[in-house]
Every structure is written in structure tokens, then in C-alpha cells.
TITI-457062 format. One record per residue (C-alpha): residue number from 1; residue in three letters; y, x, z. Coordinates in Angstrom, 1 decimal. Each point is the difference from the previous one (the first is absolute). Layout:
# residues N
+-----+-----+--------+--------+--------+
:   k :   r :      Y :      X :      Z :
+-----+-----+--------+--------+--------+
: NUM : ALA :      Y :      X :      Z :
...
+-----+-----+--------+--------+--------+
# end
This chain:
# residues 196
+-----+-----+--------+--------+--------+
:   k :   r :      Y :      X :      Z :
+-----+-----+--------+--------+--------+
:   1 : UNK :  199.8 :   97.2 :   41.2 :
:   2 : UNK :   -3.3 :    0.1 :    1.5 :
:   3 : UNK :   -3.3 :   -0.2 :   -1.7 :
:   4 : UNK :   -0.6 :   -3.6 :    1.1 :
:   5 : UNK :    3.2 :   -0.9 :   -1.9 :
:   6 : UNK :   -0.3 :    1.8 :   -2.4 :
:   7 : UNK :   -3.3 :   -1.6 :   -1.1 :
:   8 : UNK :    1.2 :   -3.6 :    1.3 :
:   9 : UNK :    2.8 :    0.6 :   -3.0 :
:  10 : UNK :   -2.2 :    1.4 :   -2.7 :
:  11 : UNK :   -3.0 :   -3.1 :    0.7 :
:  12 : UNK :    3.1 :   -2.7 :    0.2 :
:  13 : UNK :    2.6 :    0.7 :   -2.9 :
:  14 : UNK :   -1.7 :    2.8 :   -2.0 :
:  15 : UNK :   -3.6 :   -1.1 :   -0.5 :
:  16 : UNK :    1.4 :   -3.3 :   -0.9 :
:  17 : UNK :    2.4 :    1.1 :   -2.4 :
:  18 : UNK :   -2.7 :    2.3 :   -2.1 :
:  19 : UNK :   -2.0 :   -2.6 :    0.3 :
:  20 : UNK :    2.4 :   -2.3 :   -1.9 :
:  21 : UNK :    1.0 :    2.8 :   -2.4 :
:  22 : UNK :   -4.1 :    0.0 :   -0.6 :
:  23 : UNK :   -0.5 :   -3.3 :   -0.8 :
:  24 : UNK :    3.0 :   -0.2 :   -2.3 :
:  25 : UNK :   -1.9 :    3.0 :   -1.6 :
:  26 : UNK :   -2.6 :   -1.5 :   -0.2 :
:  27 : UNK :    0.9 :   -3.6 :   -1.7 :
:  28 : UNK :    1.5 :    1.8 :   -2.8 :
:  29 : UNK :   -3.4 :    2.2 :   -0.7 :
:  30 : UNK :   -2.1 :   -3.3 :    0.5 :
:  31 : UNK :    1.7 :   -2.5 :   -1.8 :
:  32 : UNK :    0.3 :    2.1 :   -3.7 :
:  33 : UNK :   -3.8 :    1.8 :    0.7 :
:  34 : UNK :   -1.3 :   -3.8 :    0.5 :
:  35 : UNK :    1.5 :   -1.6 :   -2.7 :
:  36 : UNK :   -1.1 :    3.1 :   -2.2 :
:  37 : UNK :   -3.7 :   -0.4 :    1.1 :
:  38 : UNK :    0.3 :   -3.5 :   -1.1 :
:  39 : UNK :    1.8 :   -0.4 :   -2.8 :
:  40 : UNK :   -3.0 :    0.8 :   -2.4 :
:  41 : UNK :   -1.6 :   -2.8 :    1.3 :
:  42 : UNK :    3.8 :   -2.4 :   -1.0 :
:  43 : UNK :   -0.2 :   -1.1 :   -3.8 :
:  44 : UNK :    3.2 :    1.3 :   -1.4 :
:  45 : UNK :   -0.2 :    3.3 :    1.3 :
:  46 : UNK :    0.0 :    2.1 :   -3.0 :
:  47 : UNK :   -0.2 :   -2.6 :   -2.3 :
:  48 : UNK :    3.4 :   -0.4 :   -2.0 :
:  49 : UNK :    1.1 :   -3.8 :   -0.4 :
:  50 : UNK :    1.0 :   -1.1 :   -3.5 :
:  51 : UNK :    1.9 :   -3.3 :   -0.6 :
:  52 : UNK :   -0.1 :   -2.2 :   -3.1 :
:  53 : UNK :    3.0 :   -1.8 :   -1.4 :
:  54 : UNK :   -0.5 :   -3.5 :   -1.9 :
:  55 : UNK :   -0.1 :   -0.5 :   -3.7 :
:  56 : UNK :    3.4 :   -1.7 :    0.2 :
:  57 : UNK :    1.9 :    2.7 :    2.3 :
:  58 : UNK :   -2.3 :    3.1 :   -2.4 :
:  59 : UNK :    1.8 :   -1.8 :   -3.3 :
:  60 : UNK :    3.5 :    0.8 :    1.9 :
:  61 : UNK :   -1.1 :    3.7 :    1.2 :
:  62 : UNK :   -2.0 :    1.1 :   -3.5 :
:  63 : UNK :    2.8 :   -2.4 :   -2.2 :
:  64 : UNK :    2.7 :    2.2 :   -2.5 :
:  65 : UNK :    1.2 :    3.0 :    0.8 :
:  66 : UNK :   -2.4 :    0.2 :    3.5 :
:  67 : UNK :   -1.5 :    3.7 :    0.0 :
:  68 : UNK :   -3.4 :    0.3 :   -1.9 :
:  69 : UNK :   -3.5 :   -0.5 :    2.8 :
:  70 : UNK :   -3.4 :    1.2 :   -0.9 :
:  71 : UNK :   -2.0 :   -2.9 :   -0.7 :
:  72 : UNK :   -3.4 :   -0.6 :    0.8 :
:  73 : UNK :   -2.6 :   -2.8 :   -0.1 :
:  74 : UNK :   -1.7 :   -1.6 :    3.0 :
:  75 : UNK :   -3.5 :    1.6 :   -1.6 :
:  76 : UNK :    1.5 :    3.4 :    0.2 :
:  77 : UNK :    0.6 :   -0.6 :    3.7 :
:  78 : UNK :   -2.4 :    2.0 :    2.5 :
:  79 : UNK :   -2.3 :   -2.2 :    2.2 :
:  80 : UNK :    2.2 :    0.6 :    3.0 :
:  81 : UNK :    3.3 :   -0.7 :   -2.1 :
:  82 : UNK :   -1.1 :   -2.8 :   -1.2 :
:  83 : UNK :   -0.9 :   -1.5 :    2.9 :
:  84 : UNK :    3.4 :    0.8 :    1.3 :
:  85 : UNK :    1.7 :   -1.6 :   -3.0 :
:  86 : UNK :   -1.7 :   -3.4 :    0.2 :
:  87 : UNK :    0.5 :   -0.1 :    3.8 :
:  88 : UNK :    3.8 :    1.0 :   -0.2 :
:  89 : UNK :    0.1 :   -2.9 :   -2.8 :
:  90 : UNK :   -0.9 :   -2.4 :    2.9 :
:  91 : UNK :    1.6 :    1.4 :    3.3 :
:  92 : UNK :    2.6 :   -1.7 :    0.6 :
:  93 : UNK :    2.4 :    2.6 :    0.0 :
:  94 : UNK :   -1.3 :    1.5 :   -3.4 :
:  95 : UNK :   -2.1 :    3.3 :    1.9 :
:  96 : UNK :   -2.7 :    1.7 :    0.5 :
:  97 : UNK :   -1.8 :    3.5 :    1.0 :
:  98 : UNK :   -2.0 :    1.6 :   -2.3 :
:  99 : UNK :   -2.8 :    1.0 :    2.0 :
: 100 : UNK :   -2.1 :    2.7 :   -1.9 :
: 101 : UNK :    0.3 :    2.0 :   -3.4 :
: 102 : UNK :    3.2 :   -0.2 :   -1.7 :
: 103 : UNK :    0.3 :    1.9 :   -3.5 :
: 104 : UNK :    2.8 :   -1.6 :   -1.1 :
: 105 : UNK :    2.2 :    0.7 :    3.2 :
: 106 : UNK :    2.9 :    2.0 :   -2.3 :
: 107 : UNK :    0.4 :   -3.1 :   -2.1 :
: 108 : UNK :    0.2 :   -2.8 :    2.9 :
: 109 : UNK :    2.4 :    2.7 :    1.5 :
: 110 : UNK :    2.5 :   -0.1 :   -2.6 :
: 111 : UNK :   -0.9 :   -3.6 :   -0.7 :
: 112 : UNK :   -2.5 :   -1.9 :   -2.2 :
: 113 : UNK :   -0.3 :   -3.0 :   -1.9 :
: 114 : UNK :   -3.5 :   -1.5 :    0.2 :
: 115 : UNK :   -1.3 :   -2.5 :   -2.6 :
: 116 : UNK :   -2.4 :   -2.8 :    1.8 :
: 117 : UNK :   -1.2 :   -2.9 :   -1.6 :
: 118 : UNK :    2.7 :   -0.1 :   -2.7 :
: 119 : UNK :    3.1 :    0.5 :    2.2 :
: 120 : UNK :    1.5 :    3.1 :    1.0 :
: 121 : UNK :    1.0 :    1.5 :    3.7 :
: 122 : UNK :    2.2 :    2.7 :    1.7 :
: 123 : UNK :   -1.9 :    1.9 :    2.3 :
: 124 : UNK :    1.3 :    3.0 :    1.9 :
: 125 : UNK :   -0.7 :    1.8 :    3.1 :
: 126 : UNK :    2.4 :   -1.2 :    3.3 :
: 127 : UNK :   -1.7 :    2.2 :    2.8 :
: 128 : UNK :   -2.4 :    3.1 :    0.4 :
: 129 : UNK :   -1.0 :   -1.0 :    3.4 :
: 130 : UNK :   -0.7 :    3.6 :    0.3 :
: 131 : UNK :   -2.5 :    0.7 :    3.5 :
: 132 : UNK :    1.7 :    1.5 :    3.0 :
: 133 : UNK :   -1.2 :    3.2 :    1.2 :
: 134 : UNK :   -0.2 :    1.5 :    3.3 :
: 135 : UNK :   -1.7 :    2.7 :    2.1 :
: 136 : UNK :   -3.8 :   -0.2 :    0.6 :
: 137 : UNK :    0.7 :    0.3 :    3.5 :
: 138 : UNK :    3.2 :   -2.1 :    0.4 :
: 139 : UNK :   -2.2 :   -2.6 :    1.6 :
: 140 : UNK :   -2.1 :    1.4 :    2.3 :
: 141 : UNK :    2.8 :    2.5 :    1.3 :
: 142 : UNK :    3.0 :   -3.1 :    0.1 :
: 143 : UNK :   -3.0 :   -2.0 :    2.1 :
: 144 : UNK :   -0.6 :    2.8 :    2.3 :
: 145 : UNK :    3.6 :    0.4 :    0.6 :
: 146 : UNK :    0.3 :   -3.8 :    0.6 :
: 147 : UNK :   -2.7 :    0.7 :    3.0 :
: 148 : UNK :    1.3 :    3.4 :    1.2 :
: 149 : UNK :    3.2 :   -1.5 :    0.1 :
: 150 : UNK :   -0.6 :   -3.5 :    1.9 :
: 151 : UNK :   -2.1 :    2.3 :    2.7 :
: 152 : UNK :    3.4 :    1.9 :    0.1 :
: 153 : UNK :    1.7 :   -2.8 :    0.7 :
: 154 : UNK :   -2.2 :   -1.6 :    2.7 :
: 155 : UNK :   -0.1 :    3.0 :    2.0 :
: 156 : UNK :    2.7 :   -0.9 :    2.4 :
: 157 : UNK :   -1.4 :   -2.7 :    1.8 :
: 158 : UNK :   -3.6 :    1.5 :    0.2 :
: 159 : UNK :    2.2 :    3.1 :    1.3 :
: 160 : UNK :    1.6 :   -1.9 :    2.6 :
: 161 : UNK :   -3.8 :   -2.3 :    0.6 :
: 162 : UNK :   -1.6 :    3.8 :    0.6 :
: 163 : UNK :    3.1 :    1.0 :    1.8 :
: 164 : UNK :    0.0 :   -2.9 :    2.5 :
: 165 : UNK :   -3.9 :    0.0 :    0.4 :
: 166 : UNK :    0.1 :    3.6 :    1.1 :
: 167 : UNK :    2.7 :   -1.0 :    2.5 :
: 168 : UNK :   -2.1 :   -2.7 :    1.3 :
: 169 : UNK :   -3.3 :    2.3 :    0.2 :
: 170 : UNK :    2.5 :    2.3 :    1.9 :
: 171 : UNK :    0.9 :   -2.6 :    2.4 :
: 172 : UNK :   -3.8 :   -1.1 :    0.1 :
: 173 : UNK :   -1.0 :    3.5 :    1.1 :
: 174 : UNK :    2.3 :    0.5 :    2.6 :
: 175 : UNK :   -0.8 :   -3.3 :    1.4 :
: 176 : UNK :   -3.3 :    0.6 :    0.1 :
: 177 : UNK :    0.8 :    3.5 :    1.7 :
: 178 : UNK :    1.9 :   -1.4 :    2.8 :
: 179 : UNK :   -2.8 :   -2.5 :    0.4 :
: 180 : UNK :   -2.2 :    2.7 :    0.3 :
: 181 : UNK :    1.9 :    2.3 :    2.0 :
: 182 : UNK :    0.4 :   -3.5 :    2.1 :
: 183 : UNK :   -3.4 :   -0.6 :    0.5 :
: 184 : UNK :   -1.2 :    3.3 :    0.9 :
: 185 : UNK :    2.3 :    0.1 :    2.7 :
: 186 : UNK :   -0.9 :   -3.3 :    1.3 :
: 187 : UNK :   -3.9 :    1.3 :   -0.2 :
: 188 : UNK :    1.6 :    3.2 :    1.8 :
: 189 : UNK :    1.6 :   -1.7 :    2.9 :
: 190 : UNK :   -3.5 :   -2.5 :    0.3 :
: 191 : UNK :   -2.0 :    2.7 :    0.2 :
: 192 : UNK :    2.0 :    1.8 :    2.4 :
: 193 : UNK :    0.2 :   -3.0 :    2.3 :
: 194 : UNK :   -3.5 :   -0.3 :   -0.5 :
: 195 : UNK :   -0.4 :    3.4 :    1.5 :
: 196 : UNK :    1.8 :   -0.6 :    3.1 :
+-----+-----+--------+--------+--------+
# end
């Protein structure tokens, strides 16, 4: 195998193929390291999601024989609990994040019942929504990867471009060799007649 070949093979199937093998790479460094820089900015993201049961369907869960809840009153609620409580009261769905200090996180984790305005309310923790974590440089790396690799890939045809221009300046120079060499012997033979 010559050295032409040799490099014709590793520009067309090799380069290509790291460079696809890079950009794989690279996609699953980005992806996690960008949604980790973000996710701070996403609501939920640490902030655990608590859901309240009606007064009807909390008479069926606290009723005879049900396991014994803490109880606590709306007043004894945190800001940020509170907050939570009324909003999951109104969501559709009965939920809500608790966005900020939670002190009574143990008792809405084995599940609470809540006395507000006279009636009283299950309310228990359904997800942690815990933040996702990921290398510092996960990003930056997976991105540089994702470049490296599409350069890899495109190598080929500006290969075969740089292959084919050289061919052509080849072709240009030789041309314009044989026009020289042309013309001087034209000059040559005028001269030489011109002598005579």
C-alpha cells in the first residue's frame, strides 16, 4: 500500500468514523452538563412537591383504625409551606412545590393533617424533585467534542477539494511550462532567422 493510499483510506473511512464516535461523545457530555447549568434556574429543582387530599377523601384516609398523622395547624406552617398548601388546595391536581424553608419536612414525609379554616386536609410529600448533577466541565468538553468531531467528519471532501486542487495546479504548471518552453523556442528560431 503506498503512502497516497494509505492516507486516501485514513482521510475517507477513519477520520469520518472518529469523527462520529466524537460527536456521539460529545452529545452525551452536552446534554447532562447543559441541563445541570440550568436546572437552578427551573422551579422544582430541589424543591420537593407536596400534594393535599380534600376534606372528604382526608375523613376516609385519617377515619377508624387509619395509622395516627402528626397534626399541625395552617399557623404553624412556614411562610414557604404555607404557601405551598394554599396553592396545592387550588391546582387542579391537588400539588404544589414548596419553594423555600421547610421545618416540618419529617411530618409532611410521613403525612400530615392540616387544619384550615375549620376543615382538615391530608398533605404528604409525592416527589423530591431532587437537582441533577454533573461534571463542571461536562459542557464545555461534550461541546468541544461536538466541533472536533463534525471537523472530523468533514475532512473527506476538503481532503479530496485539496487533493484535486493540487492536481489541477500540477496540470496548470506544466501547462504553463510547455508554454514556456514553447515560446522560447519560437523566440529562438525568430531570432535565428533574424540573424541570417
Amino acid at each position: 500500500m503506498s503512502d497516497d493510499e494509505a492516507t486516501s483510506t485514513l482521510f475517507t473511512y477513519v477520520a469520518p468514523f472518529v469523527g462520529v464516535l466524537l460527536i456521539a461523545v460529545g452529545i452525551a457530555g452536552a446534554v447532562p452538563g447543559g441541563y445541570a447549568l440550568v436546572q437552578d434556574e427551573l422551579r422544582d429543582c430541589g424543591s420537593p412537591t407536596i400534594a393535599v387530599e380534600s376534606p372528604e377523601r382526608t375523613a376516609d384516609i385519617v377515619g377508624d383504625g387509619a395509622p395516627q398523622f402528626d397534626r399541625l395547624d395552617v399557623e404553624a406552617l412556614s411562610a414557604a409551606e404555607r404557601e405551598a398548601f394554599e396553592e396545592a388546595l387550588t391546582a387542579p391536581r391537588g400539588e404544589a412545590h414548596v419553594d423555600g424553608a421547610f421545618p416540618n419536612r419529617a411530618a409532611f414525609e410521613r403525612g400530615a393533617v392540616i387544619t384550615y379554616e375549620g376543615e382538615r386536609y391530608y398533605a404528604t410529600i409525592v416527589a423530591e424533585n431532587t437537582c441533577f448533577t454533573a461534571p463542571s466541565l461536562g459542557f464545555p468538553l461534550g461541546v468541544f467534542a461536538i466541533g472536533l468531531g463534525t471537523v472530523c467528519v468533514l475532512m473527506p471532501p476538503l481532503y479530496r477539494r485539496l487533493v484535486r486542487l493540487e492536481r489541477e495546479s500540477r496540470v496548470d504548471l506544466t501547462a504553463t511550462e510547455t508554454g514556456a518552453d514553447a515560446d522560447s523556442d519560437e523566440s529562438s528560431r525568430g531570432r535565428a532567422e533574424e540573424n541570417r
